[in-house]
C-alpha positions as CSV (number, residue, x, y, z in Angstrom):
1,X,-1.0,-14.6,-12.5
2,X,-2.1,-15.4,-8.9
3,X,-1.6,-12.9,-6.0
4,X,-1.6,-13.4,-2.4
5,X,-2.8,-11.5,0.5
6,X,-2.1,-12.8,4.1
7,X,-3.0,-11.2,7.4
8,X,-2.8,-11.9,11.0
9,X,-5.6,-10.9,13.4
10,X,-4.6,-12.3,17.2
11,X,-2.6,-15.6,16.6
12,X,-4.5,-16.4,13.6
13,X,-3.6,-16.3,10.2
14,X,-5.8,-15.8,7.0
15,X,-4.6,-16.3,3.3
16,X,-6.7,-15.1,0.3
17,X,-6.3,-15.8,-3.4
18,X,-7.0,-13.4,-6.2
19,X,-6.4,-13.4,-10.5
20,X,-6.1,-9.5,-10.3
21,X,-3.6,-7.4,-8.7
22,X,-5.7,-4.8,-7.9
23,X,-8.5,-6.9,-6.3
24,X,-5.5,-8.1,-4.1
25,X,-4.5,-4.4,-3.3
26,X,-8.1,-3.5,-2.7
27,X,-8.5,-6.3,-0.7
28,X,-5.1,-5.5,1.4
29,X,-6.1,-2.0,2.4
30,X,-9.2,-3.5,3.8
31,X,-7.6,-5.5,6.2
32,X,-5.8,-3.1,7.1
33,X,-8.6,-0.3,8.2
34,X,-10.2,-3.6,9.6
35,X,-7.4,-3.8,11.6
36,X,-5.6,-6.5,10.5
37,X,-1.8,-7.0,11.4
38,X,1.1,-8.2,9.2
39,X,-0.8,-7.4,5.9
40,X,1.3,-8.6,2.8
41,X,1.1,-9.2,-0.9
42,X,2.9,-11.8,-3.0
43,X,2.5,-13.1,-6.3
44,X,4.5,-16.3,-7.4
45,X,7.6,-14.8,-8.8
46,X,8.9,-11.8,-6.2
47,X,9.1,-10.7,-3.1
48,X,6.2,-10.0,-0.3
49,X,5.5,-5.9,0.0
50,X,2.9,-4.2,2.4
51,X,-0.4,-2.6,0.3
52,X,1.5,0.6,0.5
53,X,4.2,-0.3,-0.6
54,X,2.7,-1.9,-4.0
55,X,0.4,1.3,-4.2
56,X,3.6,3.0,-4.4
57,X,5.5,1.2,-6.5
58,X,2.4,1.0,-9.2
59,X,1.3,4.6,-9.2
60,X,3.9,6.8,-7.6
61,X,4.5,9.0,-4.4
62,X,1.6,9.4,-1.6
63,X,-0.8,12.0,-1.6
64,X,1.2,13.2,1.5
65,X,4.5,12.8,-0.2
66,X,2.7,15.0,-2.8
67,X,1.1,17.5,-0.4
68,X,4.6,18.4,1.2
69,X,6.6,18.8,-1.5
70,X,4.1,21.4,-2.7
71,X,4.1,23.1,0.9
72,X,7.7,23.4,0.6
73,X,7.2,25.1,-3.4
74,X,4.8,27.7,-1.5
75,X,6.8,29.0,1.2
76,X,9.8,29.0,-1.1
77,X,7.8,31.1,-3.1
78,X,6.8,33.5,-0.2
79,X,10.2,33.6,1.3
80,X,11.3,34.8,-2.6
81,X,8.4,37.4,-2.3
């Protein structure tokens, strides 16, 4: 299968090919810490999503998502206490 990343920087816009879907995500969060605007993914048979959004689809919640939820757990806890 064939993934595409696209970009914009300015007025111009870039396109890259990969064969792996994690090569394309890799490459997606690099252009975005680069900077890049309008960052998306797409293979040929669905819909165009953001690196995040495929990073959260594939492996689950954020770290941050993740790191709150256990914030709330503690201070529950301590209000218990």
């Amino acid at each position: 299968m064939s993934f595409t990343v696209t970009a914009r920087e300015s007025a111009r816009r870039f396109a890259f090919q990969h064969a792996s879907l994690l090569n394309a995500l890799d490459q997606g969060m690099s252009l975005i810490a680069a900077g890049m605007a309008d960052v998306l993914i797409a293979d040929g048979s669905g819909p165009a999503r953001t690196p995040a959004d495929l990073y959260r689809h594939l492996f689950g919640g954020s770290s941050a998502e993740t790191a709150g939820v256990s914030e709330r757990r503690h201070t529950s806890l301590a209000v218990a206490a």
